[in-house]
N, C-alpha and C positions, 0 to 999 in steps of 0.2 A: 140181680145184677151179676155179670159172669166176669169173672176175672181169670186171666188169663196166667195160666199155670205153667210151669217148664214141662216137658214128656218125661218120664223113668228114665230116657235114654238121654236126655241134655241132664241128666245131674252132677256130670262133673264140671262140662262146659259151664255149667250156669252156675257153679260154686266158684269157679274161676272168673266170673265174670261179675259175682255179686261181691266178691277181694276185692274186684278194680275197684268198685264204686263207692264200696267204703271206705276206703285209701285214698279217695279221689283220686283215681291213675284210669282211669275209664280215657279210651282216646275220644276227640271230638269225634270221629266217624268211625262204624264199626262197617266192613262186609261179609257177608256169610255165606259160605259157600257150602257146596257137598250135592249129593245125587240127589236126585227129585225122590220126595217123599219123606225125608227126614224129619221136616218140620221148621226150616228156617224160618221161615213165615211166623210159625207159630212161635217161636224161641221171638223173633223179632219182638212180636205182639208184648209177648208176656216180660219180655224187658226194655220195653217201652213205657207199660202202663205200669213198671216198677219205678220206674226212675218220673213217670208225671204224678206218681201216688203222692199227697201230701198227709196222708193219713197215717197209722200204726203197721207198721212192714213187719213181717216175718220173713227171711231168710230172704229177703229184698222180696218176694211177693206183694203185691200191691194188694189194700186191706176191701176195694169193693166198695166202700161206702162215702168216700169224702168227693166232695164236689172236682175234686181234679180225675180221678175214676169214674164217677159219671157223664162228664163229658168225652172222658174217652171213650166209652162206651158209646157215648151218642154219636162219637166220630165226630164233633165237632171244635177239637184240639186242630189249628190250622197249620202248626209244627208238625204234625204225623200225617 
């Protein structure tokens, strides 16, 4: 099962973004912007499948094995 990991290069954004979440201050919509190739996509993914995790999270990473990770996985979360 592949869970979806921040890059080296989103470590501060994603330590900034895993604050909101645990503080409950996360806005209803996020957008993300920056040059093609950074990863937004990928940052999207990986704090998506942290916040559908209902499993055991580290550092808001999503744990990969509880049924709300597996459907994401299977892409068939009809919210994402």
């Amino acid at each position: 099962m592949a869970v979806w990991q921040p890059l080296p290069w989103h470590t501060d954004l994603w330590q900034r973004f895993n604050t909101m979440v645990v503080t409950n201050k996360l806005a209803h919509a996020v957008v993300l912007t920056g040059q093609r190739g950074l990863g937004k996509g990928h940052f999207a993914r990986a704090l998506a499948q942290g916040l559908y995790c209902e499993g055991e999270k580290s550092r808001g990473i999503a744990c990969g094995q509880c049924s709300a990770c597996h459907q994401f996985e299977a892409e068939t979360i009809s919210d994402f």
